[in-house]
DRENDO-1510 file (C-alpha; in Angstrom, 1 decimal, always signed):
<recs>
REC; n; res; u; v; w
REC; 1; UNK; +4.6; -24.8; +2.3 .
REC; 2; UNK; +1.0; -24.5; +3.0 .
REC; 3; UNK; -0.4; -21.7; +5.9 .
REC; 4; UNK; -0.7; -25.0; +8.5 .
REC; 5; UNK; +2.6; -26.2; +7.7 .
REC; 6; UNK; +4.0; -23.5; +8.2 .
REC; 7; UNK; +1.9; -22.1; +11.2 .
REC; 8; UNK; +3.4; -25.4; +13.0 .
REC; 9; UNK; +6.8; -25.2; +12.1 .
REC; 10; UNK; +6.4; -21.3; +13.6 .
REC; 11; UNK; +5.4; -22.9; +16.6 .
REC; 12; UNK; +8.7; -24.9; +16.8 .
REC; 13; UNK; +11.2; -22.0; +15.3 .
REC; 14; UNK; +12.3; -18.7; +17.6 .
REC; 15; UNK; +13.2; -17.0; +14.0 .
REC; 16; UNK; +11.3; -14.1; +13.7 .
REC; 17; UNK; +8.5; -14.3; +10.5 .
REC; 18; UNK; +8.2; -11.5; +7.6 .
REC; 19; UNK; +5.8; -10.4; +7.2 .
REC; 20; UNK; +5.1; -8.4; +10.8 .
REC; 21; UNK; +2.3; -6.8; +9.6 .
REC; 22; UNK; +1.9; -3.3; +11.1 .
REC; 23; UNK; -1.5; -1.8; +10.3 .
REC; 24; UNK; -1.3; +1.2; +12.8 .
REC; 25; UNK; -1.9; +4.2; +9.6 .
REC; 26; UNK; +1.5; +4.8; +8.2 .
REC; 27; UNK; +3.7; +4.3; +11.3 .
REC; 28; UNK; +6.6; +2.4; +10.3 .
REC; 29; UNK; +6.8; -1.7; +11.9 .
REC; 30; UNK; +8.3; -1.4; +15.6 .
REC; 31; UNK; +9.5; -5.0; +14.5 .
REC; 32; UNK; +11.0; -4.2; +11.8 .
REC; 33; UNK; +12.5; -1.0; +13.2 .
REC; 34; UNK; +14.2; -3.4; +16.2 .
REC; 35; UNK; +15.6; -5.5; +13.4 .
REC; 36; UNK; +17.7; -2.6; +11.9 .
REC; 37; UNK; +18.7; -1.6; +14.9 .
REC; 38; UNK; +20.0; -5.1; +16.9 .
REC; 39; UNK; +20.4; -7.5; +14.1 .
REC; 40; UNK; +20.3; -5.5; +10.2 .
REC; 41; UNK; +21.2; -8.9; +8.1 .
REC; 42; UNK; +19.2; -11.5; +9.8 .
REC; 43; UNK; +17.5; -15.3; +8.9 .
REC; 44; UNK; +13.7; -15.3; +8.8 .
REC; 45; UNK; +10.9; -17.1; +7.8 .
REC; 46; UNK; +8.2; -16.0; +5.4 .
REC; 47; UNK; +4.1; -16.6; +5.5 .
REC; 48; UNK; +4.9; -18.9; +1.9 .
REC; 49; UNK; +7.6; -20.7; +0.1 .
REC; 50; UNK; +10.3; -23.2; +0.7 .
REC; 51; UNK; +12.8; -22.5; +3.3 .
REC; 52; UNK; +14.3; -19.0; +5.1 .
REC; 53; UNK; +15.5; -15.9; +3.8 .
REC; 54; UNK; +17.8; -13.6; +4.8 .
REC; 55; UNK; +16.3; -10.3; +5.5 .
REC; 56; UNK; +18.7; -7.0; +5.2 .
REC; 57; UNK; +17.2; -3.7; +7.0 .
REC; 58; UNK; +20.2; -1.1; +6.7 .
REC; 59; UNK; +20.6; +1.3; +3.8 .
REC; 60; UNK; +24.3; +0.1; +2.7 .
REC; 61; UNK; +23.6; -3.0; +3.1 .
REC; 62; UNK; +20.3; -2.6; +1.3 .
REC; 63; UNK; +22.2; -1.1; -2.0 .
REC; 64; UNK; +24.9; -3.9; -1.5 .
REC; 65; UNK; +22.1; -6.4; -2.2 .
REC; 66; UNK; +20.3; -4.6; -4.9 .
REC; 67; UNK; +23.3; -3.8; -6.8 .
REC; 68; UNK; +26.0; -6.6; -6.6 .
REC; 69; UNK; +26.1; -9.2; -8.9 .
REC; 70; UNK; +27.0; -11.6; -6.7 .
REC; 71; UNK; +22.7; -11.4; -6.0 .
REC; 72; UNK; +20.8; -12.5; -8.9 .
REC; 73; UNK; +17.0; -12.2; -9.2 .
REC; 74; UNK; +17.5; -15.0; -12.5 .
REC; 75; UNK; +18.4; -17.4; -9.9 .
REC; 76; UNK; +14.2; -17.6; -8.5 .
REC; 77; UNK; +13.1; -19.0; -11.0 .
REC; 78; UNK; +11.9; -22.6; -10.6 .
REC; 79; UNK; +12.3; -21.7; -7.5 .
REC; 80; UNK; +9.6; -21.9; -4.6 .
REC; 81; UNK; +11.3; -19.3; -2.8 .
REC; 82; UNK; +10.4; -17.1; -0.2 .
REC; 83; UNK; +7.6; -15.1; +0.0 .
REC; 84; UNK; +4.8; -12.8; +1.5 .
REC; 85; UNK; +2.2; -13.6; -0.8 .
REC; 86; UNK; +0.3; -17.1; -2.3 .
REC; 87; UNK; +2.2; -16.9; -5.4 .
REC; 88; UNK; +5.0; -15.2; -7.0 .
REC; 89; UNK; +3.3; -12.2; -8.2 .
REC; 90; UNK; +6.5; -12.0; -10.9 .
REC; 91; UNK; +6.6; -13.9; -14.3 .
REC; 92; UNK; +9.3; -16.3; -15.6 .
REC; 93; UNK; +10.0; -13.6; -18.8 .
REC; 94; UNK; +9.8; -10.9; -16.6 .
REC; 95; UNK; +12.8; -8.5; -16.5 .
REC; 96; UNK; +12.3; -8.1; -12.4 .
REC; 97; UNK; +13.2; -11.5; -12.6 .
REC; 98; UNK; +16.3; -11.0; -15.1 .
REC; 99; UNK; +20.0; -10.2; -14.2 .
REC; 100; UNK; +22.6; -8.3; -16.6 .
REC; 101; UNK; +23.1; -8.5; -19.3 .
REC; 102; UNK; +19.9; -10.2; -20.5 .
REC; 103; UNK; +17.9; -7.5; -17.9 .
REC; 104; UNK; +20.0; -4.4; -20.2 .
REC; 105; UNK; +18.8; -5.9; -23.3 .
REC; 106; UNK; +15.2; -5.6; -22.4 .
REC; 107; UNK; +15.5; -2.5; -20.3 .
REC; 108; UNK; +16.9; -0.5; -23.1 .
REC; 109; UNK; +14.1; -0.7; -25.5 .
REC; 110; UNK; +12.4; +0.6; -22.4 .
REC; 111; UNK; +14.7; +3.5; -22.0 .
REC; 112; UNK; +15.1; +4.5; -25.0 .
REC; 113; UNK; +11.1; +4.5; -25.6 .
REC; 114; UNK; +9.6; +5.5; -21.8 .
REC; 115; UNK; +11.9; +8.9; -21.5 .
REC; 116; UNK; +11.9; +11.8; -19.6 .
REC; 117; UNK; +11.1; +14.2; -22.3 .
REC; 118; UNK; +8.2; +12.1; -23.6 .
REC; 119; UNK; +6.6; +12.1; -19.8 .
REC; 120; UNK; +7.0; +15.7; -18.8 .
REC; 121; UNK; +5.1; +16.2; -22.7 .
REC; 122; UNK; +2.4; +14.7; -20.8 .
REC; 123; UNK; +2.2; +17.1; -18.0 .
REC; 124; UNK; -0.5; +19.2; -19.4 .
REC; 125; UNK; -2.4; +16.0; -20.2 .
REC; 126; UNK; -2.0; +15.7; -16.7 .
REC; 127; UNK; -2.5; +18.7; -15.2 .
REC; 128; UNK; -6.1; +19.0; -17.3 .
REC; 129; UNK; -7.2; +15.8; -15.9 .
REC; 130; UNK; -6.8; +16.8; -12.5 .
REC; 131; UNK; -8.9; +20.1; -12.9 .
REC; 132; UNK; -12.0; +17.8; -14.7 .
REC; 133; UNK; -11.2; +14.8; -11.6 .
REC; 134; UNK; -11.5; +18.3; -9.1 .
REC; 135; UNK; -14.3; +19.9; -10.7 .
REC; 136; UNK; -16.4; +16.2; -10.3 .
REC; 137; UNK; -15.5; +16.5; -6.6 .
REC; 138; UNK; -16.2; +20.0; -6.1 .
REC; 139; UNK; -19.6; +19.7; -7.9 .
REC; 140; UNK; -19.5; +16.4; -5.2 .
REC; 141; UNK; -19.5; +18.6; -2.1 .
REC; 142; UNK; -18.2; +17.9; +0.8 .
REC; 143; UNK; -17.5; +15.6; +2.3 .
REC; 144; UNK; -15.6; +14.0; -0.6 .
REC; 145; UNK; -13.1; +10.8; -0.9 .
REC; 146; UNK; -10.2; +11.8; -2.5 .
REC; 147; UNK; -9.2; +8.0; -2.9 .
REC; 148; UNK; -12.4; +7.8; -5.4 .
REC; 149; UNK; -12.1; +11.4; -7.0 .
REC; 150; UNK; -8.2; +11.7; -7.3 .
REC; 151; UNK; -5.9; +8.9; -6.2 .
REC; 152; UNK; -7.9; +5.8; -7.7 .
REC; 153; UNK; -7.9; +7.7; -11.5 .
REC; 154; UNK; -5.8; +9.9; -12.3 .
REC; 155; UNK; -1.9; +6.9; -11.9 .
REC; 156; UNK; -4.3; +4.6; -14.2 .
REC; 157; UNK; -5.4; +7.1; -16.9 .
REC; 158; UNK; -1.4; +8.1; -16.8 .
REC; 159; UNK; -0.2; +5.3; -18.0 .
REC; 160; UNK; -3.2; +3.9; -20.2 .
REC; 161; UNK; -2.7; +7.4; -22.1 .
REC; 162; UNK; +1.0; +6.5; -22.9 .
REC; 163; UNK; +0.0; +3.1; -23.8 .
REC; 164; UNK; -3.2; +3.3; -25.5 .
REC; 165; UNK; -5.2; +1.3; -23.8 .
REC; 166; UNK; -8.8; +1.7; -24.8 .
REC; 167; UNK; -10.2; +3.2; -21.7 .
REC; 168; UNK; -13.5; +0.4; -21.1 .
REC; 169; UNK; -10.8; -2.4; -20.5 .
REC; 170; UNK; -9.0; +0.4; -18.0 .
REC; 171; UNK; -11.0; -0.9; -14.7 .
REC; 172; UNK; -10.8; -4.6; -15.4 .
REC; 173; UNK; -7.3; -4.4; -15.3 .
REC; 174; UNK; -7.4; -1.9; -12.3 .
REC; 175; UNK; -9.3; -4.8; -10.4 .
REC; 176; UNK; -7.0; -7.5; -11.6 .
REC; 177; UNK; -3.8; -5.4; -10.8 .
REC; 178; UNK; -5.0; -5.1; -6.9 .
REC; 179; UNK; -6.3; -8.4; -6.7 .
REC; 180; UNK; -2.7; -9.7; -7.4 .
REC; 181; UNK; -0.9; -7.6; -4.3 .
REC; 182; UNK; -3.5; -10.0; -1.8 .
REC; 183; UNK; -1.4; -11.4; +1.0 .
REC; 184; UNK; -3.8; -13.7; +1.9 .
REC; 185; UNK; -3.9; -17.4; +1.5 .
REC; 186; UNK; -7.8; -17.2; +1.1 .
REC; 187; UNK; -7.4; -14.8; -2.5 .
REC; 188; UNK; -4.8; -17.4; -4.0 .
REC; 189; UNK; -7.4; -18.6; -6.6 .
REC; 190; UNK; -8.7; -14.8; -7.8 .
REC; 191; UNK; -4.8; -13.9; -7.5 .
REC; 192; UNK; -3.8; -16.7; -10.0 .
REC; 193; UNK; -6.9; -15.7; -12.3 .
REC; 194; UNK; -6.4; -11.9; -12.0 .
REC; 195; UNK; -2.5; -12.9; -13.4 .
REC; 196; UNK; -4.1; -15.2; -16.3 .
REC; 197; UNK; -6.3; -12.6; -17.0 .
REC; 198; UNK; -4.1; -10.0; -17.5 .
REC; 199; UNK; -1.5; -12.1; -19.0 .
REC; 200; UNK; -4.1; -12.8; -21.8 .
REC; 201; UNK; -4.7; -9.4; -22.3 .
REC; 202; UNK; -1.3; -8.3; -22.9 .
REC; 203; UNK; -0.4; -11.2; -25.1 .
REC; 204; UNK; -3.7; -10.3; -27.7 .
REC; 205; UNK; -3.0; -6.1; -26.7 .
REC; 206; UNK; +0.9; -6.6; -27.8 .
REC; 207; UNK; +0.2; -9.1; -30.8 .
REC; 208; UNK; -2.1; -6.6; -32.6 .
REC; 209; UNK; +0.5; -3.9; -31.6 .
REC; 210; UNK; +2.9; -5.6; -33.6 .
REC; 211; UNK; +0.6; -6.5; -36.2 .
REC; 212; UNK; -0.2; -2.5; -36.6 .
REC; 213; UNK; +1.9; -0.7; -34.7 .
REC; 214; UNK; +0.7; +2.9; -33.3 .
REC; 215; UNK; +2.1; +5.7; -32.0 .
REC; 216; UNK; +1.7; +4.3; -28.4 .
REC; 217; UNK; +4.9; +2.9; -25.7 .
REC; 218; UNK; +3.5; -0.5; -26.8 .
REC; 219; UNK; +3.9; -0.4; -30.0 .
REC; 220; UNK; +7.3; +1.4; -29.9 .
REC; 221; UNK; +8.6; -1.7; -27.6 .
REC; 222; UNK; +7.1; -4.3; -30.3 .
REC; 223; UNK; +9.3; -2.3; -33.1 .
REC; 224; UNK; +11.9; -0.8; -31.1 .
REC; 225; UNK; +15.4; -2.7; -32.6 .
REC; 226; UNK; +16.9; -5.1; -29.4 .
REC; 227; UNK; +20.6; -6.2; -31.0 .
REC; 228; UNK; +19.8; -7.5; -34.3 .
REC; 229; UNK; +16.2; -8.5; -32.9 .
REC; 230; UNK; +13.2; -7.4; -31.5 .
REC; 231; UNK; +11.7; -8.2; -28.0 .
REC; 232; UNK; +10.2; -11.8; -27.7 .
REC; 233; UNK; +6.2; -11.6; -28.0 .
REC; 234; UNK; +6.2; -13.5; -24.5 .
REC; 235; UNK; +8.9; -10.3; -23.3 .
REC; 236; UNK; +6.7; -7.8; -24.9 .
REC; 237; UNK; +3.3; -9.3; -23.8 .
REC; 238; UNK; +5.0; -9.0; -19.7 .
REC; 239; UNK; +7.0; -5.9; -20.2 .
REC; 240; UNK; +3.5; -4.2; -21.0 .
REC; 241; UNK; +1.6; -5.9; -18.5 .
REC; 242; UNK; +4.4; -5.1; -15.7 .
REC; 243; UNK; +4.4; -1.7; -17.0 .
REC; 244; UNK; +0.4; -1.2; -16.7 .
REC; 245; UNK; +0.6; -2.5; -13.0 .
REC; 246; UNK; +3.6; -0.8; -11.8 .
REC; 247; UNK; +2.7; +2.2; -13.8 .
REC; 248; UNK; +0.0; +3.1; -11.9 .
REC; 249; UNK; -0.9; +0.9; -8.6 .
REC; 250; UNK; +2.3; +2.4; -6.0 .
REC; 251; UNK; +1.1; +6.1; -7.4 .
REC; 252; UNK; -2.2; +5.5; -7.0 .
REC; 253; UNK; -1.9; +4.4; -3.0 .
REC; 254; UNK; +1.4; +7.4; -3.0 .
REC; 255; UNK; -1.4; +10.1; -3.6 .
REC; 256; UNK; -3.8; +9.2; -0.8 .
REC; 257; UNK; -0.8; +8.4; +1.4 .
REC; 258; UNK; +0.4; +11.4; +1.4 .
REC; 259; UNK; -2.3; +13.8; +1.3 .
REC; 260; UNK; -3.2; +11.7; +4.7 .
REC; 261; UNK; +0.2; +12.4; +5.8 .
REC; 262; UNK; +0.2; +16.3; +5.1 .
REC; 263; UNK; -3.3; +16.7; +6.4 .
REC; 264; UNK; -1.8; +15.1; +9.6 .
REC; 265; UNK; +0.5; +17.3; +9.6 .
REC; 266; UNK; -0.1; +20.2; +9.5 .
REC; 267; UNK; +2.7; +22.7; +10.2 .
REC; 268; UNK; +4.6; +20.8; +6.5 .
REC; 269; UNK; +1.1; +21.8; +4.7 .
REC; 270; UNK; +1.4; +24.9; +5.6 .
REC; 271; UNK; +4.9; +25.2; +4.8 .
REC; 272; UNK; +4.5; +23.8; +1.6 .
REC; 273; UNK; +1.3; +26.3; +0.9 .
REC; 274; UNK; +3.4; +28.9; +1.5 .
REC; 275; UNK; +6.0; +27.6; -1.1 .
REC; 276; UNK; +4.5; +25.7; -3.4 .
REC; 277; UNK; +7.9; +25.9; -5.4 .
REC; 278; UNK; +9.1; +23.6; -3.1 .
REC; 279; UNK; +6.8; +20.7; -4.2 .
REC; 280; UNK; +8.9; +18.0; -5.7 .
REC; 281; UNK; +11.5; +18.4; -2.8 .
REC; 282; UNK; +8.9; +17.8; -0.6 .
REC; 283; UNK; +7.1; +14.6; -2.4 .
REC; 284; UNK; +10.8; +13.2; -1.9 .
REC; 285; UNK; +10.9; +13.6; +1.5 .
REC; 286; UNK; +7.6; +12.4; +1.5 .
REC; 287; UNK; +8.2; +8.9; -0.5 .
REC; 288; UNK; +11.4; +8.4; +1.8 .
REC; 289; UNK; +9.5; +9.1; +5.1 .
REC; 290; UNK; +6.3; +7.3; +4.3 .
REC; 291; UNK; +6.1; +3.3; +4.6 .
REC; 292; UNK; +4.6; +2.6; +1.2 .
REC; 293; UNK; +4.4; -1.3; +2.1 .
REC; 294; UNK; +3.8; -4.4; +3.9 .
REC; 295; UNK; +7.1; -6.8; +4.4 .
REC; 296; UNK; +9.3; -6.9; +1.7 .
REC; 297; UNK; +9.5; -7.9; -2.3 .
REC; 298; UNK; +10.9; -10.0; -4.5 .
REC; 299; UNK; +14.1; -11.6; -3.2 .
REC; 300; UNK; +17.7; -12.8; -4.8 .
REC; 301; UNK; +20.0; -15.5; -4.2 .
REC; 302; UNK; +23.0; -15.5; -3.3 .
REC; 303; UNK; +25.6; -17.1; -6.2 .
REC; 304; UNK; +28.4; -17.7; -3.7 .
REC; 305; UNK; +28.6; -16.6; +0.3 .
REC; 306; UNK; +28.6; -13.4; +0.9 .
REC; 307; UNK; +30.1; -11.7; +3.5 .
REC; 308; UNK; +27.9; -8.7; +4.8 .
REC; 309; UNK; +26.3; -6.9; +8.0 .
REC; 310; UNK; +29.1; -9.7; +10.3 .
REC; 311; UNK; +27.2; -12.5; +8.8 .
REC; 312; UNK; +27.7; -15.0; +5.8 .
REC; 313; UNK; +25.1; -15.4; +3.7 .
REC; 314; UNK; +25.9; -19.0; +2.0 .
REC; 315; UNK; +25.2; -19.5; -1.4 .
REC; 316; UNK; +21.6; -20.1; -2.9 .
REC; 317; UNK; +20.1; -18.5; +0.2 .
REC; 318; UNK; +17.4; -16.0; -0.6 .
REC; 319; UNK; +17.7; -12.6; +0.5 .
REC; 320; UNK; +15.3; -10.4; +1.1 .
REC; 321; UNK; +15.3; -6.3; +1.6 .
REC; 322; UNK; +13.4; -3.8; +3.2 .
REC; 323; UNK; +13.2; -0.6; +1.7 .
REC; 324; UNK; +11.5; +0.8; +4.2 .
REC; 325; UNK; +13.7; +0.2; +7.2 .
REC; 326; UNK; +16.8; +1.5; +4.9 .
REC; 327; UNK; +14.7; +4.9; +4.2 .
REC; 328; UNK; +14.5; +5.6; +7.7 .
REC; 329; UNK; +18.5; +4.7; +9.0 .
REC; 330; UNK; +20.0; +6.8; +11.1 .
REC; 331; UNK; +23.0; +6.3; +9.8 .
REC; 332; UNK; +22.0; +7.3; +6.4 .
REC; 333; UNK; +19.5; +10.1; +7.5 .
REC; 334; UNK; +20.4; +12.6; +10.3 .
REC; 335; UNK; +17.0; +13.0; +12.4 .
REC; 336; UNK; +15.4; +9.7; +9.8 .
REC; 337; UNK; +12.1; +9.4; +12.0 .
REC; 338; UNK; +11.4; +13.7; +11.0 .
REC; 339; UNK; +9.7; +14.7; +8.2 .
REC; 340; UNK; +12.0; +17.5; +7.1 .
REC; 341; UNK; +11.4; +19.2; +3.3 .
REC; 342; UNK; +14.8; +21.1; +3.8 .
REC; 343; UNK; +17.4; +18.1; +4.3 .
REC; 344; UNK; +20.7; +19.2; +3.1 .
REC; 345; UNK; +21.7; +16.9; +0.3 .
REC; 346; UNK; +20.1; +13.7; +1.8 .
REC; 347; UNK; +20.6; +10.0; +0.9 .
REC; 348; UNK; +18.7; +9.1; -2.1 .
REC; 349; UNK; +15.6; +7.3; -0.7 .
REC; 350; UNK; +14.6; +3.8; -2.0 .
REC; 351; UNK; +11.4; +4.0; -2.4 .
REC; 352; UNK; +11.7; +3.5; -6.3 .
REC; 353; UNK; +14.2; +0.7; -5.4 .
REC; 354; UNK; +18.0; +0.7; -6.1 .
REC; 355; UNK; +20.3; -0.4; -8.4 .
REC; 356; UNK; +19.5; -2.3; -12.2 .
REC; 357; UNK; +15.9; -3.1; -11.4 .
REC; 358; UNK; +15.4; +0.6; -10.1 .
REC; 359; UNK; +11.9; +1.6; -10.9 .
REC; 360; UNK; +11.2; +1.9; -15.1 .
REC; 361; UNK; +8.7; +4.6; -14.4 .
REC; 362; UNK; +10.2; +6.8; -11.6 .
REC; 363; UNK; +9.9; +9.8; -13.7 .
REC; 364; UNK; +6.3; +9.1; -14.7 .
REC; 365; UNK; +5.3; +8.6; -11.1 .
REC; 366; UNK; +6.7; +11.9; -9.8 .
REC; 367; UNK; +5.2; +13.9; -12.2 .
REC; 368; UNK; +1.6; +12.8; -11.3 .
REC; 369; UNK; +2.6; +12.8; -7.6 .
REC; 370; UNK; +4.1; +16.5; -8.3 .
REC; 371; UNK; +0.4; +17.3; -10.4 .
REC; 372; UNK; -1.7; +15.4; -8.3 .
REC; 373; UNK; -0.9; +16.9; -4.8 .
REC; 374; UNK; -0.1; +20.6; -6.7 .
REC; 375; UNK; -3.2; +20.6; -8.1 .
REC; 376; UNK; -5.5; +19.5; -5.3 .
REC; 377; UNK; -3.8; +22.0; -2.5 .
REC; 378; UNK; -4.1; +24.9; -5.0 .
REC; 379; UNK; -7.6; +23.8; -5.3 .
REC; 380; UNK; -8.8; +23.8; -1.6 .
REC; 381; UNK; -7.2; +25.8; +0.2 .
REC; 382; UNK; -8.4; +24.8; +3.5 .
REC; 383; UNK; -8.6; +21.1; +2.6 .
REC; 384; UNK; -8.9; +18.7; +5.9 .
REC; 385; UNK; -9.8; +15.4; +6.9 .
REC; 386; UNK; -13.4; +14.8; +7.2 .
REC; 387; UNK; -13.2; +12.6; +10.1 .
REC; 388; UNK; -10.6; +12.8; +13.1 .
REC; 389; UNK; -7.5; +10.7; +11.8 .
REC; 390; UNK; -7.6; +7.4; +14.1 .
REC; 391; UNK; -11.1; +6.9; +12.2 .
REC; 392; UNK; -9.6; +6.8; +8.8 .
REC; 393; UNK; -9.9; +2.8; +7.4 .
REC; 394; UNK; -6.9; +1.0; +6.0 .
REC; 395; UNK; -6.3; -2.1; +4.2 .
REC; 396; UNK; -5.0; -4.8; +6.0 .
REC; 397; UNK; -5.1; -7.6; +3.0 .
REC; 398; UNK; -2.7; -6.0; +0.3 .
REC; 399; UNK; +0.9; -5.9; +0.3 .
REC; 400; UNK; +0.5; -2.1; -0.2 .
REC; 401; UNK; -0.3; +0.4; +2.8 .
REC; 402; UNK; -2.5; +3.2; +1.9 .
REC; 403; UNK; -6.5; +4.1; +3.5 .
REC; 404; UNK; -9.3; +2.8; +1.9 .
REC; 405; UNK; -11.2; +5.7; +2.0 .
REC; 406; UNK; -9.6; +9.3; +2.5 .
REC; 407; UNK; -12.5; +11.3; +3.3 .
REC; 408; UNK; -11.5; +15.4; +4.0 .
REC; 409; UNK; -13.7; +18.3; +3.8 .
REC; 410; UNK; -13.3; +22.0; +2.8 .
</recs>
């Protein structure tokens, strides 16, 4: 449906329409606050796509949807379903569009190759950078944008380093990845190139990668044994392009987020100044607490109806989630709308999703959250914004929330 279509049909339909774009800093949507609260599995329309969705707000009803089969992400495609931006930003051989057990047999190569261990080896990788990145904004002065010196570096040098990307192709695809997460109709044509273009890349990157495999996660994935197979060129060429985007673009708008949010707040900075032990605590609270994003993701459909919430969702309606609203429920979270570094044995926060597509590279983005924010307070020890915090600039285009500039002074 084009943006007149649909702005008509609006005109003629009470349903409420995702996304309600809420550009006040990082306070969460009143709208979609009111939706948890009076009606937490409800129909609504979306900005592109055929049809309605289904969009679910509370955090049981959230992991219902994200982890019952009876909700299949394998069922989009060919589908023009419903949406927040232009185009599906997900590929046909992607595994966010896969269900089990085709989505274990691509995910385990993954696993078995992109672990724990081999991430926290590049902590010290990690740590260095963010001296050198700190030394260039000390030798800087203040004041300094720590979007430019910190956050908008150090996620994409991450994952290039465990991929082995060669570092001049590095911002070509950094301007590619964020011109894909546009929500408006007027970037559809530089989304759809900035997709070809990195799908072009990938497909030559993983071809010579199989050709004469290195030591990289790329080339581990190309030889890494699936069954009695190997991954697909077309699943290895997505898997790595899927893996440079989502490997860095969340964590690079995580790290301005919430430095913004601690220097905003700052009775937790001092707190967490005072015990600095309690870091990755804290950045949990922190990913919970903070709305990381415009409207919702990528959807499923329902393979038969579906009781849930006092509705029934039919089958082959699209439903929708928001982990945002489930991150702050009060009937998951005592106190949900506190920041609070010492909950008691919380509810594991959604922010890296829930269930079998749960985020491949978690573990990769907390430790350069835990290194990025560690290394930067330990730094300055007096860090604050440069300019009073209603003048800070946000986007308002991208489906991701974070400041454009983050400018803070020492």
């Amino acid at each position: 449906m084009n943006v007149e279509a649909h702005d008509r049909a609006a005109e003629a339909d009470p349903r409420p329409t995702c996304p309600f774009r809420h550009d006040v800093a990082l306070e969460p949507d009143p709208a979609m606050t009111r939706m948890r609260d009076e009606a937490p599995v409800v129909r609504v329309r979306m900005p592109y796509g055929e049809g309605e969705a289904w969009l679910v707000t509370r955090y049981e009803e959230v992991r219902t949807v994200t982890s019952d089969r009876r909700f299949s992400r394998a069922a989009l495609i060919g589908r023009d379903f419903p949406r927040i931006t232009p185009a599906p930003i997900a590929q046909p051989e992607a595994i966010n569009l896969m269900d089990p057990p085709a989505l274990n047999r691509v995910r385990k190569p993954v696993v078995k190759a992109f672990t724990t261990p081999q991430v926290e080896a590049l902590r010290p990788w990690a740590r260095r950078t963010v001296d050198t990145l700190l030394d260039t904004m000390v030798e800087h002065g203040p004041p300094a944008d720590v979007a430019e010196h910190l956050a908008n570096r150090l996620p994409l040098m991450a994952i290039c380093e465990l991929l082995e990307i060669p570092e001049p192709d590095r911002p070509r695809l950094r301007r590619w990845a964020a011109a894909m997460m546009s929500m408006s109709a007027a970037d559809r044509v530089a989304a759809a190139e900035a997709k070809a273009g990195l799908r072009a890349y990938f497909d030559e990157l993983t071809a010579a990668r199989r050709r004469a495999p290195g030591t990289d996660l790329i080339s581990a994935l190309a030889t890494t044994p699936v069954g009695d197979d190997v991954l697909t060129d077309g699943e290895l060429s997505v898997l790595a392009m899927l893996l440079t985007v989502t490997g860095h673009d969340t964590t690079t708008y995580d790290i301005s987020n919430i430095i913004y949010t601690l220097l905003t707040h700052p009775d937790h900075l001092a707190r967490l100044r005072a015990r600095p032990e309690s870091l990755p605590q804290a950045v949990e609270e922190l990913l919970r607490f903070i709305p990381f994003r415009q409207g919702v993701g990528i959807p499923r459909v329902a393979l038969e109806d579906v009781e849930l919430g006092g509705v029934t969702i039919k089958a082959g309606d699209a439903v929708h989630v928001s982990y945002l609203t489930a991150n702050r429920d009060e009937l998951a979270y005592e106190r949900p709308d506190e920041l609070d570094f010492d909950r008691v044995d919380p509810a594991p926060h959604l922010a890296f999703g829930h269930g079998s597509h749960h985020c491949l590279g978690s573990h990769l983005a907390r430790m350069v959250l835990q290194v990025a924010v560690g290394g930067l307070l330990a730094r300055f020890p007096d860090l604050r914004l440069a300019v009073p915090a209603e003048e800070v600039r946000w986007n308002t285009v991208s489906i991701w929330r974070y400041p454009l500039t983050l400018p803070v002074t020492w």
